[in-house]
N, C-alpha and C positions, 0 to 999 in steps of 0.2 A: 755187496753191491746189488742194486734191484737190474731187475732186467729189465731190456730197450727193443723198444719196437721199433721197426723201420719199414719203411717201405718202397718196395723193390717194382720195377717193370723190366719186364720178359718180352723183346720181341727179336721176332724172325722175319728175316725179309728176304727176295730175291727176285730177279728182273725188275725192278722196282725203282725211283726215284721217290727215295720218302723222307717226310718230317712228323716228328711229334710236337706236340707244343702242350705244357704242361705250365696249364696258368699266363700262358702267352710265354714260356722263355721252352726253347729247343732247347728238347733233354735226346733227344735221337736225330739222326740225319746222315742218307744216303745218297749221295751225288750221282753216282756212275749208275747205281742199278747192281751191282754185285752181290754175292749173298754175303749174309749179316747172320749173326748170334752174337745178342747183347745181354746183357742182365744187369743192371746196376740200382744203386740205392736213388730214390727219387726225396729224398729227405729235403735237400735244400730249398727245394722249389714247392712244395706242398704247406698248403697255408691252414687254417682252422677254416670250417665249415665246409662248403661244397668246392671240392676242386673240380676244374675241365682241362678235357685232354682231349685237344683237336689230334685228329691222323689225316697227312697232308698227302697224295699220290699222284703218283704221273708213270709215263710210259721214259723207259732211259733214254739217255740223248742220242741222237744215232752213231754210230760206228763208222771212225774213220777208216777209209781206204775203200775199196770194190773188190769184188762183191760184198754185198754187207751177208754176215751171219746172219743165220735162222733167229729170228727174237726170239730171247729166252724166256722160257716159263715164270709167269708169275705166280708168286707166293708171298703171302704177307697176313702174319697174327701177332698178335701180345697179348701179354697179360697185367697187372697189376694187382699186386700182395701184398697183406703186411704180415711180416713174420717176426721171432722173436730174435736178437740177433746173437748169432752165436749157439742157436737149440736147435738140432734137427726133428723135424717134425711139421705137422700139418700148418699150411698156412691159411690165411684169410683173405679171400679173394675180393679184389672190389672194383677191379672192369675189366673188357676183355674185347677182343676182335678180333675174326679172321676176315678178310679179304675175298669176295666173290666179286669175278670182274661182270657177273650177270647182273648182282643188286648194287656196283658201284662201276659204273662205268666213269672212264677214264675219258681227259682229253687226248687230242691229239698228240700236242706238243705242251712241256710244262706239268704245271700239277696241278691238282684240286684240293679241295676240304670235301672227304667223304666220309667220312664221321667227328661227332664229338660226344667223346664218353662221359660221363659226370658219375664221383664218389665222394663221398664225407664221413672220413674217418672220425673215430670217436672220440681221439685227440691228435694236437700235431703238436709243432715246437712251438708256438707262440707267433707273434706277429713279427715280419723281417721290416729292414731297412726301406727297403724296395717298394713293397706296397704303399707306402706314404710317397713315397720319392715324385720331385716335380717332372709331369709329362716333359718331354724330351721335344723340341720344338724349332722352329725357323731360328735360325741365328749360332744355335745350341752346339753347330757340327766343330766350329774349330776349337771351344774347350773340350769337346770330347776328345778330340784329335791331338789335343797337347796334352792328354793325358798318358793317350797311348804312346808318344814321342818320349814322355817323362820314365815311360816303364823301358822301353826302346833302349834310352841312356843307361837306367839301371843295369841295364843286361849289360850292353858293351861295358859298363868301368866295373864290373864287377861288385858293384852295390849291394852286398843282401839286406844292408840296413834300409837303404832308399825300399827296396823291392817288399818289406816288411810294412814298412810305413803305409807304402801306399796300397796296401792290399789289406791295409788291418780290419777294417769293414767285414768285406771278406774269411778272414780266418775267424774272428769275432763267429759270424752266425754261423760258418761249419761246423764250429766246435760245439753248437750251440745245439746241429742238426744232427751231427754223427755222435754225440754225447763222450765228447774226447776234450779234454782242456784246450782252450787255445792257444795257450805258451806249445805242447807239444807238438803243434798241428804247424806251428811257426819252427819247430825245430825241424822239423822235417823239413818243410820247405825247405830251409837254408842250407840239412843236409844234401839234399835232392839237390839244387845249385852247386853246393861245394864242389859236386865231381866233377860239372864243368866249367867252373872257374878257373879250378887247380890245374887244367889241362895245358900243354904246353901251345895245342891248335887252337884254343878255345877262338872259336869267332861266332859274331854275331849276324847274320845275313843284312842287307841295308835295307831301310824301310822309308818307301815311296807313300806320303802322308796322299798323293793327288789319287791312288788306286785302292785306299781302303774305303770300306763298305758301311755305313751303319744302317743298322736293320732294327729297329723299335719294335718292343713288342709290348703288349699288358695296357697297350694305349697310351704308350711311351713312357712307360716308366723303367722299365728295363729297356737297354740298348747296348746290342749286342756285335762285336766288331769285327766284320771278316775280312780277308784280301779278296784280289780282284775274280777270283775261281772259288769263291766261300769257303776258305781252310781259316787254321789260325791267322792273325794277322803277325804273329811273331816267333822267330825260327833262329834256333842258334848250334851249335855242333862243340865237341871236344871229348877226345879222348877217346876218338873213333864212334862216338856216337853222337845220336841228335833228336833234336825234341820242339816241341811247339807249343805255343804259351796261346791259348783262347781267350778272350777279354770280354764280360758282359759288366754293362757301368750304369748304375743311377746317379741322377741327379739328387745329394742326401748331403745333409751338415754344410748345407750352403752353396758347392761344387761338386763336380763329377769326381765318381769315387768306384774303384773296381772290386763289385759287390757277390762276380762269383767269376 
């Protein structure tokens, strides 16, 4: 088997309200301002020739109750690598930030775009779904919206065919990006489901289609779906545990389809 490259971003955050945007789709993001160490693979969303990587900042929302705390120190870098996957050893660096509140002043309230990085790897995976996909547009919200009701159902009747179906898009280029088959990448899922299917509490939280969010990004080709405080829009529990389903969806083979 030849070896794979991947590549990886490296950030650290604290007192902070931050976003990344990689290609326009949020691969990071911090609500509250608390401190963060992330590192993950950036494979799915990294296209052929020059990628851009906005970094989004604000000051955290204020603190409920009185007296408010002393605001907490700000801190905020990354990095971006491509290494080989599975070889320890030196990687290849290909953007990078730390955070000086002197050369990036902040607003008041909210966030800004105080930088945008740009690298171009020497190869990527090939061209996705998504890029082609039709801008996201006026009229567009309640097929999105019965998409994410149609994933909603899947959960409650315990569908892993339905939940397969409509995420094959999806698995398709994971498999594509993490160089793993997609039959396996679909096993997993369904294992990962099974524990909470099989549960005897299994429930699925209810979902209020009038408080979900969609947030466009790539100049509407991706469109990506939160609740009304930007978390997943989909949350279910069993077996003493619980979890949260995120939804980003293009417009691709005609309708809306859940592409990561």
């Amino acid at each position: 088997m030849g070896s794979t490259t991947i590549f990886v971003i490296e950030v650290k955050s604290e007192g902070l309200v931050a976003e990344l945007r990689l290609n326009g789709a949020t691969v990071f993001e911090e609500l509250g301002g608390g401190p963060r160490f992330l590192q993950t693979k950036l494979d799915p969303y990294v296209v052929e020739g020059e990628n851009t990587l906005d970094v989004v900042l604000g000051p955290p929302p204020p603190p409920e109750g009185s007296p408010a705390p002393p605001p907490p120190a700000k801190a905020f870098s990354l990095r971006v690598f491509s290494t080989e996957w599975g070889v320890a050893g030196p990687d290849e660096p290909l953007a990078g930030f730390a955070f000086d509140e002197g050369d990036h002043p902040l607003p008041d309230r909210g966030s800004a775009p105080v930088a945008r990085l740009a690298f171009t790897p020497a190869a990527a995976h090939g061209r996705w779904a998504w890029q082609d996909a039709r801008p996201f547009g006026p009229g567009d919200e309640g097929d999105a919206i019965a998409l994410v009701l149609d994933v909603h159902r899947a959960l409650a009747a315990r569908d892993a065919g339905a939940i397969d179906a409509i995420t094959e898009v999806k698995m398709t280029e994971l498999g594509r990006a993490l160089d793993v088959p997609a039959d396996e990448l679909r096993a997993d899922q369904r294992a990962h489901y099974a524990q909470y299917f099989g549960a005897p509490d299994y429930r699925v939280a209810p979902l209020d289609p009038t408080r979900l969010r969609l947030v466009p990004s790539d100049d509407g080709r991706l469109v990506r779906v939160v609740d009304a405080a930007g978390g997943p829009p989909l949350r279910a529990s069993g077996g003493g545990k619980r979890f949260a389903l995120g939804l980003t969806l293009s417009h691709v083979e005609g309708g809306f389809r859940v592409v990561r």
